[in-house]
Structures are given as C-alpha cells and as structure tokens.
Biotite code that builds the C-alpha atoms (Angstrom):
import biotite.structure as struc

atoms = struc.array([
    struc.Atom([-0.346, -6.444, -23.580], chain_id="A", res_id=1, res_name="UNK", atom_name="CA", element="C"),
    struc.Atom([-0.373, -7.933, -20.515], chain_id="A", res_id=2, res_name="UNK", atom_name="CA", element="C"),
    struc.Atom([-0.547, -6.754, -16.897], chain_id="A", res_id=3, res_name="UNK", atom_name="CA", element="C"),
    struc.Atom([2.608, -8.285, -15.799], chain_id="A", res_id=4, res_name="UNK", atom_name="CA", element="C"),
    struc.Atom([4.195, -6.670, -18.942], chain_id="A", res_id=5, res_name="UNK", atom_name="CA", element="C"),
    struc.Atom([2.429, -3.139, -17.857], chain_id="A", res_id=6, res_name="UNK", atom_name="CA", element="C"),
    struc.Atom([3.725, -3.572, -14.414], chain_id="A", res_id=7, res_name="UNK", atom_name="CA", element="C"),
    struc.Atom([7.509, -4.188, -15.407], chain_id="A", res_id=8, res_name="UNK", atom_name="CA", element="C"),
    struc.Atom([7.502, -1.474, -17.520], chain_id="A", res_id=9, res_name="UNK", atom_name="CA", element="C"),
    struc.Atom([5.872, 0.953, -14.835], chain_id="A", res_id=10, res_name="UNK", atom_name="CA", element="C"),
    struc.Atom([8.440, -0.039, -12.842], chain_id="A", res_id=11, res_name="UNK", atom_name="CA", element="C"),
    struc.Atom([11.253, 0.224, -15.823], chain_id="A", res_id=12, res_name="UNK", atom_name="CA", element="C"),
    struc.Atom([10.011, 3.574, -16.409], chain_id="A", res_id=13, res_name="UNK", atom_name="CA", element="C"),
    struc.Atom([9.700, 4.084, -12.260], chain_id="A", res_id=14, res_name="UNK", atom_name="CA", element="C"),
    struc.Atom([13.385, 3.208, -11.921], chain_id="A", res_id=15, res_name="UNK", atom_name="CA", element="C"),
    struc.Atom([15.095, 5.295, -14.546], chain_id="A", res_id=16, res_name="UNK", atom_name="CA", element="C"),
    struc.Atom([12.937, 8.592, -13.066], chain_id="A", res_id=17, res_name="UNK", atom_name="CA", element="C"),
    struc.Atom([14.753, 7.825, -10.019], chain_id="A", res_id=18, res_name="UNK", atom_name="CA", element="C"),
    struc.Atom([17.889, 7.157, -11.445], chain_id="A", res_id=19, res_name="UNK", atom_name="CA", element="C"),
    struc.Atom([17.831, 10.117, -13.411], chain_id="A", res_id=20, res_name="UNK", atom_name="CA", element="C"),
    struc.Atom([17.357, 12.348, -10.124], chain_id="A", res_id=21, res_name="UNK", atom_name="CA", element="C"),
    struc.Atom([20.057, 10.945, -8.689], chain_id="A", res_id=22, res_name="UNK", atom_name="CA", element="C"),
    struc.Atom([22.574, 11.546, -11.842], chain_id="A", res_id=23, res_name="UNK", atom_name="CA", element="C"),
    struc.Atom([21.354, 14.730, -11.490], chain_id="A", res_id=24, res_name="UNK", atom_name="CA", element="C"),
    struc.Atom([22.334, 15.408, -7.865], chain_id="A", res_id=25, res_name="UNK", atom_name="CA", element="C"),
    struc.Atom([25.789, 13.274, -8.233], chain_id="A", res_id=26, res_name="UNK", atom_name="CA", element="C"),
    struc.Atom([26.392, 16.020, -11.119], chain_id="A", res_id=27, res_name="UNK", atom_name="CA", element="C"),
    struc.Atom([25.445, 19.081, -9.395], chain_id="A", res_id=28, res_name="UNK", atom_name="CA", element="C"),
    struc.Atom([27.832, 17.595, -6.318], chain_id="A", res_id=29, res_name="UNK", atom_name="CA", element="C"),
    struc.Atom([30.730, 17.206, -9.078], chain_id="A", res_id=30, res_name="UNK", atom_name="CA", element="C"),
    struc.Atom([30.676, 21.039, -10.264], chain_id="A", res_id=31, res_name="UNK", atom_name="CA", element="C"),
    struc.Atom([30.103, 21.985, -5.959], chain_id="A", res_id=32, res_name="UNK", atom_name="CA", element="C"),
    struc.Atom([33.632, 20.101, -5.554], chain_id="A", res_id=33, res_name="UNK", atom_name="CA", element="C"),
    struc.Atom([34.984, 21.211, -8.512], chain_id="A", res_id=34, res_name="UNK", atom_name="CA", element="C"),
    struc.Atom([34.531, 24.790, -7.568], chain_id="A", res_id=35, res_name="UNK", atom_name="CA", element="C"),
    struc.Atom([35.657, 23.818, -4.154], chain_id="A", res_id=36, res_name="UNK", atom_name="CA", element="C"),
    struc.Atom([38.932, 22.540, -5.166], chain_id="A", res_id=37, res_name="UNK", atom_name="CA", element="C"),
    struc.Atom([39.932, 25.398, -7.231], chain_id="A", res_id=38, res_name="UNK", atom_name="CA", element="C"),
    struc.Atom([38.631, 27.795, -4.710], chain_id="A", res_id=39, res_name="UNK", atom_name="CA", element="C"),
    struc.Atom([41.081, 25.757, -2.764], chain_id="A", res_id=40, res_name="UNK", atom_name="CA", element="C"),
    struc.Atom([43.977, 25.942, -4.925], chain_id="A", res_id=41, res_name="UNK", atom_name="CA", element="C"),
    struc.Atom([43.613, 29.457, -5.382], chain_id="A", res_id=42, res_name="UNK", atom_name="CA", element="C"),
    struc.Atom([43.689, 30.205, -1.896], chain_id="A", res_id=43, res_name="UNK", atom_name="CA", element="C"),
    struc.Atom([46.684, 27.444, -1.145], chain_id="A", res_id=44, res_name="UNK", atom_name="CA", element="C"),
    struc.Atom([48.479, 29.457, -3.838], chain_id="A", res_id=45, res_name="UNK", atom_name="CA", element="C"),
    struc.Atom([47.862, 32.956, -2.547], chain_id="A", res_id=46, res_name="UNK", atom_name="CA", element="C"),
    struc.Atom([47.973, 32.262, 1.185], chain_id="A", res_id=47, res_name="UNK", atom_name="CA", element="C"),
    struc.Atom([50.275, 34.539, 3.489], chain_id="A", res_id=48, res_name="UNK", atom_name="CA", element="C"),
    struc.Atom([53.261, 32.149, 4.200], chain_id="A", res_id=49, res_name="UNK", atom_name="CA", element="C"),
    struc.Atom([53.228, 33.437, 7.682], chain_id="A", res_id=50, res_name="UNK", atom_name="CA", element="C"),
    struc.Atom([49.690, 32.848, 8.362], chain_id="A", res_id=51, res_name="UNK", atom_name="CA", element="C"),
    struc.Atom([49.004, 29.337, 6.556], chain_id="A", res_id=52, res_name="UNK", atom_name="CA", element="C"),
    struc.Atom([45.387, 28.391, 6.103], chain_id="A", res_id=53, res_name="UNK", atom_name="CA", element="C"),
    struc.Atom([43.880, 25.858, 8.742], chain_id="A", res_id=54, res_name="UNK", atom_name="CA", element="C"),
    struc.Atom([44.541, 22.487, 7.064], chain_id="A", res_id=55, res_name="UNK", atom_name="CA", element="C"),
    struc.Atom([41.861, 21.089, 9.466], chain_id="A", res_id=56, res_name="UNK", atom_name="CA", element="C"),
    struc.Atom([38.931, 23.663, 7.904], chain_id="A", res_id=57, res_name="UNK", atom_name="CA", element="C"),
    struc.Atom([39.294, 21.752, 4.702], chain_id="A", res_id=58, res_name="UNK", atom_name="CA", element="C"),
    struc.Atom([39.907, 18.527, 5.280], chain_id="A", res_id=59, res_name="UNK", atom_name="CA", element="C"),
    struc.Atom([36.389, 18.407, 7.178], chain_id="A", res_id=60, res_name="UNK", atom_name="CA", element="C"),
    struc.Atom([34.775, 20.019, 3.942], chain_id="A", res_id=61, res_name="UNK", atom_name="CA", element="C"),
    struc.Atom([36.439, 17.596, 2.017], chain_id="A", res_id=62, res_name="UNK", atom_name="CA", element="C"),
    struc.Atom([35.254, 14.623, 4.002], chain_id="A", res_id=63, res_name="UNK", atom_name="CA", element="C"),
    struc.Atom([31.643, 16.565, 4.536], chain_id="A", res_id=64, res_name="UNK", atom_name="CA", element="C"),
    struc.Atom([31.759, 16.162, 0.295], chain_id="A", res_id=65, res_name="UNK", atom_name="CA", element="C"),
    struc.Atom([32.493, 12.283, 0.622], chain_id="A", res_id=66, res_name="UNK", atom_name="CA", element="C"),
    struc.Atom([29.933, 11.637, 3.016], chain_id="A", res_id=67, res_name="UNK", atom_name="CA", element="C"),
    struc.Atom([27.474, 13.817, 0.625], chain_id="A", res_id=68, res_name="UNK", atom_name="CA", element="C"),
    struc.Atom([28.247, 11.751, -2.164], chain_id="A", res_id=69, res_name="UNK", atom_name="CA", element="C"),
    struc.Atom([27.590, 8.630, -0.516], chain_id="A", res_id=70, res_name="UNK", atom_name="CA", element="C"),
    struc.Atom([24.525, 9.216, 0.955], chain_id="A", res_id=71, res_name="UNK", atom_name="CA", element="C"),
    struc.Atom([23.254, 9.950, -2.262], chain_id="A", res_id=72, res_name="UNK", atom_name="CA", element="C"),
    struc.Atom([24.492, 6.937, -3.448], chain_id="A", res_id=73, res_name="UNK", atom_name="CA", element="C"),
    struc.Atom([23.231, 4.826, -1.121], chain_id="A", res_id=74, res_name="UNK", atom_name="CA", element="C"),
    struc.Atom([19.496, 6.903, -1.343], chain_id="A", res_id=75, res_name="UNK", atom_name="CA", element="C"),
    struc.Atom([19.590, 5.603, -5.493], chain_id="A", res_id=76, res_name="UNK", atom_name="CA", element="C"),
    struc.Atom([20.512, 2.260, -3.851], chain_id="A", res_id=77, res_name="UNK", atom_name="CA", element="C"),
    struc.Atom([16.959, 2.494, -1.480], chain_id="A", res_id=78, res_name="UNK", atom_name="CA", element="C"),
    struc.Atom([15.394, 3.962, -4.632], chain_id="A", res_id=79, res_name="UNK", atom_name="CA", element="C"),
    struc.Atom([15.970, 1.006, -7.084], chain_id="A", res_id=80, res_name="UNK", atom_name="CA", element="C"),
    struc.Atom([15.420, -1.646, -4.130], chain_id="A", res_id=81, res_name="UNK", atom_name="CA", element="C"),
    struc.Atom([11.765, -0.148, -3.398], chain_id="A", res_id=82, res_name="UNK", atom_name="CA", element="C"),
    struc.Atom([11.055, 0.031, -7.092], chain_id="A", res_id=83, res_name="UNK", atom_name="CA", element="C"),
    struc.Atom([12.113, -3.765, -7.913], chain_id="A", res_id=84, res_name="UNK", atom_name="CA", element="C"),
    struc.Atom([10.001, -4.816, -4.790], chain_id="A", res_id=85, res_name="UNK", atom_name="CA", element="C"),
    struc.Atom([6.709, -2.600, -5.857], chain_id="A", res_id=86, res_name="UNK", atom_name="CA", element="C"),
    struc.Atom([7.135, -4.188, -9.264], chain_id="A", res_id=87, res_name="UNK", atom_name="CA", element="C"),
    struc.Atom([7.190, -7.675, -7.695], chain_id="A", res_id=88, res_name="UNK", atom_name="CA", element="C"),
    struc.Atom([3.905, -7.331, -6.068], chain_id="A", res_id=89, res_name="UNK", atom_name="CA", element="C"),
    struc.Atom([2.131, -5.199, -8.835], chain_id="A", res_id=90, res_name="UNK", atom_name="CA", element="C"),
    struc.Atom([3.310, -8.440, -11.185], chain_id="A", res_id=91, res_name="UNK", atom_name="CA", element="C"),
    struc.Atom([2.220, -10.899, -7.567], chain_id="A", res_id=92, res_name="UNK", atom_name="CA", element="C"),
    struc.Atom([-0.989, -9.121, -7.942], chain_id="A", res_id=93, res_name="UNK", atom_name="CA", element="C"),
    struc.Atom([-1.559, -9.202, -11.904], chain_id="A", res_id=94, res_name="UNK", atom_name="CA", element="C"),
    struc.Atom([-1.994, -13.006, -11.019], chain_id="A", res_id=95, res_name="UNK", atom_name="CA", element="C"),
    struc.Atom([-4.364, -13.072, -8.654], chain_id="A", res_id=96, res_name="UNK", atom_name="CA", element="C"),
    struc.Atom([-7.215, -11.352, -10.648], chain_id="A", res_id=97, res_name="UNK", atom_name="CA", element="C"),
    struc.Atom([-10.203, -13.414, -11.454], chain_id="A", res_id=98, res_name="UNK", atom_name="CA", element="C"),
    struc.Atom([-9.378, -15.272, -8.237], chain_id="A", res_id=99, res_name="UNK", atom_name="CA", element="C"),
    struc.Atom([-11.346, -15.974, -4.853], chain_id="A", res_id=100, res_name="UNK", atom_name="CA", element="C"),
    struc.Atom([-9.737, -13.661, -2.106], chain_id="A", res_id=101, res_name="UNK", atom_name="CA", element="C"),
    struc.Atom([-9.949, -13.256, 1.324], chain_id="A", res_id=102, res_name="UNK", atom_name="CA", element="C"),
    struc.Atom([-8.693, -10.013, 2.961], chain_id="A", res_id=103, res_name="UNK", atom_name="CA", element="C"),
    struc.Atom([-9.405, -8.373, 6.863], chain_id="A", res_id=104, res_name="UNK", atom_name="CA", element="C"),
    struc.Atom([-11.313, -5.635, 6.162], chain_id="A", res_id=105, res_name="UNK", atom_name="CA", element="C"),
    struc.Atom([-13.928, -2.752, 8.025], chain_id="A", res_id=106, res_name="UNK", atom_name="CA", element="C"),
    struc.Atom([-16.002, -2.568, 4.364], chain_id="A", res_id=107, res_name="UNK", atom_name="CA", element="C"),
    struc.Atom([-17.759, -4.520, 1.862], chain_id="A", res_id=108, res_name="UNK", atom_name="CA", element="C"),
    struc.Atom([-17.162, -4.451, -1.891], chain_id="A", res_id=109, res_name="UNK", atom_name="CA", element="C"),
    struc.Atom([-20.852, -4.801, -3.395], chain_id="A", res_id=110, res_name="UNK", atom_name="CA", element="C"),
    struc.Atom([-20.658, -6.328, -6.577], chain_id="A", res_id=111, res_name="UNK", atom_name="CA", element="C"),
    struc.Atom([-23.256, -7.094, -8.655], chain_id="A", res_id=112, res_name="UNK", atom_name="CA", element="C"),
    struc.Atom([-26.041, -6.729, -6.028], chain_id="A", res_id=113, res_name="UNK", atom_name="CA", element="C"),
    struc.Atom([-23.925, -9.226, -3.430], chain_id="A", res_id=114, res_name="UNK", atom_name="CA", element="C"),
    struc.Atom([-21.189, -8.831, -0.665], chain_id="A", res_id=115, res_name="UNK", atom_name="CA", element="C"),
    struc.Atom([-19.423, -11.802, 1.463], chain_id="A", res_id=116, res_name="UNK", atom_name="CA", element="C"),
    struc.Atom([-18.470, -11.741, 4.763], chain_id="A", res_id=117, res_name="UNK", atom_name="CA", element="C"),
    struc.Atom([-16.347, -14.467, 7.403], chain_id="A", res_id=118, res_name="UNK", atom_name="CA", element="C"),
    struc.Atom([-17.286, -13.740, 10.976], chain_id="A", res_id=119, res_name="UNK", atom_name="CA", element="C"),
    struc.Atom([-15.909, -15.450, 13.285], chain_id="A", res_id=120, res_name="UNK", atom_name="CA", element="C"),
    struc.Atom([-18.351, -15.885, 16.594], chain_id="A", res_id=121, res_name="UNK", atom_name="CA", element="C"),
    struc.Atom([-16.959, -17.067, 19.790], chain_id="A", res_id=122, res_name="UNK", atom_name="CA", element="C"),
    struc.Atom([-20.078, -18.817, 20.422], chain_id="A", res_id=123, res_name="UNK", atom_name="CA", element="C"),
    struc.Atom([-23.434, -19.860, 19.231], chain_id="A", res_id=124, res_name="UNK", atom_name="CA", element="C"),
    struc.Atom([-25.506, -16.481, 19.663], chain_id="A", res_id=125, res_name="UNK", atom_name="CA", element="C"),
    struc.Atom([-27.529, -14.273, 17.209], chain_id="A", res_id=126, res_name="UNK", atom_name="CA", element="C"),
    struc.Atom([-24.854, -11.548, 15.009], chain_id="A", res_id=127, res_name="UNK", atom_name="CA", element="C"),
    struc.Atom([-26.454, -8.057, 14.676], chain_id="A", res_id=128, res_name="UNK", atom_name="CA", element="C"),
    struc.Atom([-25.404, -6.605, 11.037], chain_id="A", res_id=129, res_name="UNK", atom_name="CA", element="C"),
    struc.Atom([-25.555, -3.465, 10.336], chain_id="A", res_id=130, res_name="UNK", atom_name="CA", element="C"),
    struc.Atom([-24.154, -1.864, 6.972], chain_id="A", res_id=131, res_name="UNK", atom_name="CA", element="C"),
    struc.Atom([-23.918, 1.973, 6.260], chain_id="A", res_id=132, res_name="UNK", atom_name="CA", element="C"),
    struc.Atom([-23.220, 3.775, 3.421], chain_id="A", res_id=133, res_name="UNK", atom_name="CA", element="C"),
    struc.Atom([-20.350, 6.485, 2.921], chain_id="A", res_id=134, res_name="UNK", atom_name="CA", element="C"),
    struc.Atom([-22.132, 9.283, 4.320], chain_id="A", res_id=135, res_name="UNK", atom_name="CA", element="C"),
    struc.Atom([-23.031, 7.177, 7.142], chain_id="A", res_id=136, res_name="UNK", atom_name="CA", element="C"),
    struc.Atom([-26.497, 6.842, 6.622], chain_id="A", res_id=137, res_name="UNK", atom_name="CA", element="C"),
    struc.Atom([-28.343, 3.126, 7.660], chain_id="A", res_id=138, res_name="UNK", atom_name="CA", element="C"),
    struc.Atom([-28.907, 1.002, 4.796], chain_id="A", res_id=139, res_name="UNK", atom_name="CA", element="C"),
    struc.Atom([-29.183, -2.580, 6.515], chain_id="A", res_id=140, res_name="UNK", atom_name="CA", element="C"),
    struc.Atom([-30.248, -3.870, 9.652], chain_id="A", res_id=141, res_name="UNK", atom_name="CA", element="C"),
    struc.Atom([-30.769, -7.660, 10.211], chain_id="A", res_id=142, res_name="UNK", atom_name="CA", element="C"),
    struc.Atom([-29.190, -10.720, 12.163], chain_id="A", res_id=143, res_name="UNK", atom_name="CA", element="C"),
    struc.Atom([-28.494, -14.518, 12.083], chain_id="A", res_id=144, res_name="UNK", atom_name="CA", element="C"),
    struc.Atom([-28.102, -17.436, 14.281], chain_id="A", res_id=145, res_name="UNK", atom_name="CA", element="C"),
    struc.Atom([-24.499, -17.639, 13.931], chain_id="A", res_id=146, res_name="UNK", atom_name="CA", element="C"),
    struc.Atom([-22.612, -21.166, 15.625], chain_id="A", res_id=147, res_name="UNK", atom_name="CA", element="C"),
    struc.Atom([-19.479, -21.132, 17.652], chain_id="A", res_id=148, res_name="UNK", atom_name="CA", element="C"),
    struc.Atom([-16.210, -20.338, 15.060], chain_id="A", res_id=149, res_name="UNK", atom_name="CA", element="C"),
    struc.Atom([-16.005, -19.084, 11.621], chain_id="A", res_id=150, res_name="UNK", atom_name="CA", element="C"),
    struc.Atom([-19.554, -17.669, 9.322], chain_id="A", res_id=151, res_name="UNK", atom_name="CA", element="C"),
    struc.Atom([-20.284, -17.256, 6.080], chain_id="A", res_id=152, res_name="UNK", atom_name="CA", element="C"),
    struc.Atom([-22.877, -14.227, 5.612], chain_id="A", res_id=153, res_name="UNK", atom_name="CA", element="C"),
    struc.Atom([-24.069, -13.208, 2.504], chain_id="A", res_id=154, res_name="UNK", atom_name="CA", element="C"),
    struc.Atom([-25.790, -9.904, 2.195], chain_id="A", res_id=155, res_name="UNK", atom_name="CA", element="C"),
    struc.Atom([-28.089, -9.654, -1.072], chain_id="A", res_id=156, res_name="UNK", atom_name="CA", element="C"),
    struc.Atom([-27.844, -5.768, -1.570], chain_id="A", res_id=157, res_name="UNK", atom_name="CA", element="C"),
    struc.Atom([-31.117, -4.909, -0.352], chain_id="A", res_id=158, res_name="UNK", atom_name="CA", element="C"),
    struc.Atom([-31.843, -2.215, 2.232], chain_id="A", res_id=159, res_name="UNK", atom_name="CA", element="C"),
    struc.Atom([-34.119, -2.178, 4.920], chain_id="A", res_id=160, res_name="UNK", atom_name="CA", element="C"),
    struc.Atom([-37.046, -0.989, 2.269], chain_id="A", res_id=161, res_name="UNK", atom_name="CA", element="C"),
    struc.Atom([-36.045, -4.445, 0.477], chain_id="A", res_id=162, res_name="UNK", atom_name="CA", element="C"),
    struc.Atom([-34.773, -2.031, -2.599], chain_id="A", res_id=163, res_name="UNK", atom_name="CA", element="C"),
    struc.Atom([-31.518, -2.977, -4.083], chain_id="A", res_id=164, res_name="UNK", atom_name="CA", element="C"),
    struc.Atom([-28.825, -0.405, -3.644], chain_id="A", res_id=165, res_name="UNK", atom_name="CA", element="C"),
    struc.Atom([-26.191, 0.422, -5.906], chain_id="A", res_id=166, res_name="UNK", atom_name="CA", element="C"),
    struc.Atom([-22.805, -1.758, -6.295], chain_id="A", res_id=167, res_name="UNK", atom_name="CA", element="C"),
    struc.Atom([-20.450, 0.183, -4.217], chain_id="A", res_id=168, res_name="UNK", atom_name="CA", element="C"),
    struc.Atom([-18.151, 0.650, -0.992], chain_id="A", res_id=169, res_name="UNK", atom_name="CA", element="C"),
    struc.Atom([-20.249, 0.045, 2.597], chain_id="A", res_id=170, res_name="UNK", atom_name="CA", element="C"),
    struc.Atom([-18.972, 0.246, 6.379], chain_id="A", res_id=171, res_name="UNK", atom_name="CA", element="C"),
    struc.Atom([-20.057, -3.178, 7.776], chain_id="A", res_id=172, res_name="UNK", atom_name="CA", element="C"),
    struc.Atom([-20.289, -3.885, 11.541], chain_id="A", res_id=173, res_name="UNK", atom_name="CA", element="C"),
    struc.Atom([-21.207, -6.863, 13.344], chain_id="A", res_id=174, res_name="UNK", atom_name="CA", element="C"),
    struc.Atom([-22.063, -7.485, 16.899], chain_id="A", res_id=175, res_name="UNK", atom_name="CA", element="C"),
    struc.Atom([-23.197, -9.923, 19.603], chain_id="A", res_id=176, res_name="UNK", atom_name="CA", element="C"),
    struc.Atom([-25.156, -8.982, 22.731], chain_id="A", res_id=177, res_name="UNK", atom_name="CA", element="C"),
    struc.Atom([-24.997, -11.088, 25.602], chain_id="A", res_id=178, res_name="UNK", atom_name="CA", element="C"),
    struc.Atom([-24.414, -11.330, 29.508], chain_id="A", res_id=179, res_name="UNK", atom_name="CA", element="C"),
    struc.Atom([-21.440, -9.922, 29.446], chain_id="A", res_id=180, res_name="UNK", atom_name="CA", element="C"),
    struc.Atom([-22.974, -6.492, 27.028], chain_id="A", res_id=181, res_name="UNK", atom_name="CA", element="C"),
    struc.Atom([-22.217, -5.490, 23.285], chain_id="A", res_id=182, res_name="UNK", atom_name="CA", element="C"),
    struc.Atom([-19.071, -6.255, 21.310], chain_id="A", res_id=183, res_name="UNK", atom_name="CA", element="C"),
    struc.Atom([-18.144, -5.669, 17.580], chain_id="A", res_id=184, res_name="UNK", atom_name="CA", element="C"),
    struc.Atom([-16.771, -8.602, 15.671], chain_id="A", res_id=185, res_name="UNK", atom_name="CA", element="C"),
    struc.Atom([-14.087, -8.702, 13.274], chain_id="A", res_id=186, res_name="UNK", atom_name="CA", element="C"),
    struc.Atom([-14.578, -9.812, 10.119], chain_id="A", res_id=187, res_name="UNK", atom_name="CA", element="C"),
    struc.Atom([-12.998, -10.623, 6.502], chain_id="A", res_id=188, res_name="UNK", atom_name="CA", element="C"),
    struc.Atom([-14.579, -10.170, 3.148], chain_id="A", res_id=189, res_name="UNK", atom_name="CA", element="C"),
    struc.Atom([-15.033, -12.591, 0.422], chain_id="A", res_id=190, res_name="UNK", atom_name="CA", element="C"),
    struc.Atom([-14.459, -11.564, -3.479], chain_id="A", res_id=191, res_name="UNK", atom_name="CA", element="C"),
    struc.Atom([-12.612, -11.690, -6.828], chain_id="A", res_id=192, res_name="UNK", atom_name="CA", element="C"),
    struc.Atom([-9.829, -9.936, -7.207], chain_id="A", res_id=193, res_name="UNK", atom_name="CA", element="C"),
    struc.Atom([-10.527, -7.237, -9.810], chain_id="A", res_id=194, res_name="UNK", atom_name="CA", element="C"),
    struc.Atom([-7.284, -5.143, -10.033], chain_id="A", res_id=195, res_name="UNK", atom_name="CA", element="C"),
    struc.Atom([-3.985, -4.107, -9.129], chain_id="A", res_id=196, res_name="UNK", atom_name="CA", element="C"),
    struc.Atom([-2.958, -0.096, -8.310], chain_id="A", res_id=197, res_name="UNK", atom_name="CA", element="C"),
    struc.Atom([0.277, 1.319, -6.693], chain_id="A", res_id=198, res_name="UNK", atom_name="CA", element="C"),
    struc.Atom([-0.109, 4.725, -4.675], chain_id="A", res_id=199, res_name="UNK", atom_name="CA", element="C"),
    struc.Atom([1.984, 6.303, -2.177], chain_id="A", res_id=200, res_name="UNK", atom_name="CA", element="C"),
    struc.Atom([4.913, 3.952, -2.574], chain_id="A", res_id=201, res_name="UNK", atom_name="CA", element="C"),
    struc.Atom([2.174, 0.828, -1.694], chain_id="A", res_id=202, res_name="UNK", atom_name="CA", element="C"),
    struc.Atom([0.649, -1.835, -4.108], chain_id="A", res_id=203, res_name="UNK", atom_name="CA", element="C"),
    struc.Atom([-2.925, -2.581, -3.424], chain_id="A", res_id=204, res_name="UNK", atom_name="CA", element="C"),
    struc.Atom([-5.704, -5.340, -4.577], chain_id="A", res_id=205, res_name="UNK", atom_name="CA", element="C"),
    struc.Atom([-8.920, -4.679, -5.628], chain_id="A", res_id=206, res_name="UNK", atom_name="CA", element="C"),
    struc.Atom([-11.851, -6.267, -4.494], chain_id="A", res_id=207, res_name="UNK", atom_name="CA", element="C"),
    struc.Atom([-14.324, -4.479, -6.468], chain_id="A", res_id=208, res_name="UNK", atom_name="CA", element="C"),
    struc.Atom([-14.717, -0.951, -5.043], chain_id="A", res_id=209, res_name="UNK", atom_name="CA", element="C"),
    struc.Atom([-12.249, -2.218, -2.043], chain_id="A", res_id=210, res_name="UNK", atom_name="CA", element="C"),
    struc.Atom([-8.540, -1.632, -2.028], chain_id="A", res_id=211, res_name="UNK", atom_name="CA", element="C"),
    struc.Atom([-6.708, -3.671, 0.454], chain_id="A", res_id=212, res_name="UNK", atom_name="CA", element="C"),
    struc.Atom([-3.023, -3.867, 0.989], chain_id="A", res_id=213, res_name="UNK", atom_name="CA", element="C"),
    struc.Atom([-0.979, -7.343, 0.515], chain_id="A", res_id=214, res_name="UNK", atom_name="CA", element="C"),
    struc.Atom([-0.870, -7.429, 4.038], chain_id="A", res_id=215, res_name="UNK", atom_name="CA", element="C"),
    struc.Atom([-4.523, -7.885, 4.922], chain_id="A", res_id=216, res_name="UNK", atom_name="CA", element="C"),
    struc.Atom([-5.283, -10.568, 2.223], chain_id="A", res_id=217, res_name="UNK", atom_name="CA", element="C"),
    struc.Atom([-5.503, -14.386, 4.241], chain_id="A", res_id=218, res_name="UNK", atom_name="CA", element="C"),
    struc.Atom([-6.400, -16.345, 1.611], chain_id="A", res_id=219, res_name="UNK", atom_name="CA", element="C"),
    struc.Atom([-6.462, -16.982, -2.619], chain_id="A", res_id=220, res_name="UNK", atom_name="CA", element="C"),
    struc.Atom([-8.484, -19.728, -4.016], chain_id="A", res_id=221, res_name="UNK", atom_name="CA", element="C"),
    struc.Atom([-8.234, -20.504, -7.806], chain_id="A", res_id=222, res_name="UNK", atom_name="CA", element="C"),
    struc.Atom([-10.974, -20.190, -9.726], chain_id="A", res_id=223, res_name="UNK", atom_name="CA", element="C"),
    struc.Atom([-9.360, -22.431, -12.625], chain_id="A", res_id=224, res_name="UNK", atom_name="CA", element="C"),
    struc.Atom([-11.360, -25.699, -11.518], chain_id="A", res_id=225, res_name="UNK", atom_name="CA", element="C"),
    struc.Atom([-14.938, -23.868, -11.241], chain_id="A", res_id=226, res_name="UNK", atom_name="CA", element="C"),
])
C-alpha cells in the first residue's frame, strides 16, 4: 500500500473520530432540550395564573440552546477543515521522499557517516564550526575559508579524535570572528527526505533523524534524473 493511500485513510479514520464526538455532543444537547422543553411545559401548565412565569427567563435559555448547538456545529466544521488540510500535506509529503531537500534548521541529520550544510557568509572570512551532541558535549571543532554569499560544508562524521560517530541528531553552530567581534550564522541543511509523521495537529518531514515542519523547507530537488 502506498503512503498517499496510508495518509488518506489516517485522515478518513481522523475525520470520522471527530465526527463521531461531535454526534455525540449534538445528541447529548437534544435530550438537555428535550428535558428543557417539557420541564417547560410542565411548568407553563401548572403556573399560578396570577403570577405568570417570566417569559424573558426562557426565551434566553432557549436562545443560550441555539447558540450551543451552533457552536458545536461550527467546532465539527474546524474539525473536518484541519483534518482535510493535515491529510493534504501528509499526502504533499509522501511525495517528496527520496528527494533532495533543503530546510532552515539549528541541527544536522547524520546519515550514513555525512551531514550538509548552506551557510551563507556575508563576506570572505574563515567559518568556525562547531557540532555538539545531545547532551551537549563537543564532538567537532574545525573551520573553512568560506567566500562572500552562500557555502556548501560537508562534515564527514568524524570527531575531533578523527573517530566516526554514530548517525544521529547534532546541534550545529557556525561563526565568524572579525573587527566588529563574534556572530553565529544561520544556516540550512541538505538531505533526502526520509519520512512523513503528523503530531500535535502538525505534519512534519524527515530528514533522517531531523523533523522539520513544511514551513522551514526552501527547496526540493528531484532525484529522478541522478
């Protein structure tokens, strides 16, 4: 089966959940009103004659009850528009693995013993890199001569000891002393899409061990020619 076909029927599945909670509420809201209204017939039929009841009391529960209703109406509404969009990009996704992407990023997917990086230097000066793993400890120092505009920097997967480290998630941070002091760089990474995953109502790519959301991604090259 395919991942678009997965992906439409996570978000068939997604959709009737959330239409079922909704039926749900819309019935428990029917038997509320229906015990309302004969409540209300009940007392309209046994009221004192000389003391009526206060028509404006439940007329404002009545309307109260309408705008309940809606509101859940319109929430089911919401419901079914974020699901169709979520499935859109899970499916948007599906067709972008096995395909070159670039995404803005703070870490670096290693996979198979290499990570790529864009940095883009405002001039020609030396980059400082230095990568850390997820407890923070230094696994790579080095630098390059980088030239004015965008870089391409490859890092092999070696640390400092020249030992390859595992494939993995690392920090990555880039700077440039001059003149004017330090600064950090920003950067984008390089890699092929591996996966698509939906969490907390948001659809993410995966680069590898890196999840980034649709938003960050700047460019997809095919692979189809290569």
């Amino acid at each position: 089966m395919s991942l678009a076909s997965v992906a439409a029927q996570q978000n068939t599945a997604a959709t009737s959940a959330a239409a079922q909670t909704t039926n749900n509420a819309l019935s428990s809201l029917d038997g509320n009103f229906t015990d309302f209204l004969n409540m209300l017939m009940t007392q309209l039929q046994n009221q004192d004659p000389t003391s009526p009841m206060d028509t404006d009391q439940f007329t404002s529960e009545l309307v109260q009850f309408s705008s309940v209703e809606q509101q859940i109406e319109t929430n089911q509404s919401l419901t079914q528009l974020i699901q169709a969009t979520q499935g859109s990009e899970v499916i948007q996704g599906s067709q972008m693995i096995g395909q070159q992407v670039t995404a803005q990023s703070t870490q670096v997917p290693l996979v198979n013993g290499s990570a790529t990086v864009n940095i883009n230097a405002p001039t020609a000066e030396p980059v400082n890199i230095a990568i850390t793993n997820s407890s923070g400890a230094a696994v790579y120092n080095g630098s390059f001569n980088a030239t004015a505009g965008n870089n391409t920097w490859t890092w092999n997967g070696t640390d400092n000891a020249g030992d390859q480290v595992p494939n993995g998630l690392y920090n990555l941070t880039p700077t440039t002393t001059n003149s004017s002091g330090s600064s950090t760089l920003t950067f984008t990474v390089t890699g092929t899409a591996t996966g698509v995953t939906e969490s907390n109502n948001t659809v993410q790519l995966q680069l590898g061990a890196l999840s980034v959301p649709f938003s960050a991604i700047t460019a997809v090259t095919s692979n189809s020619g290569s």
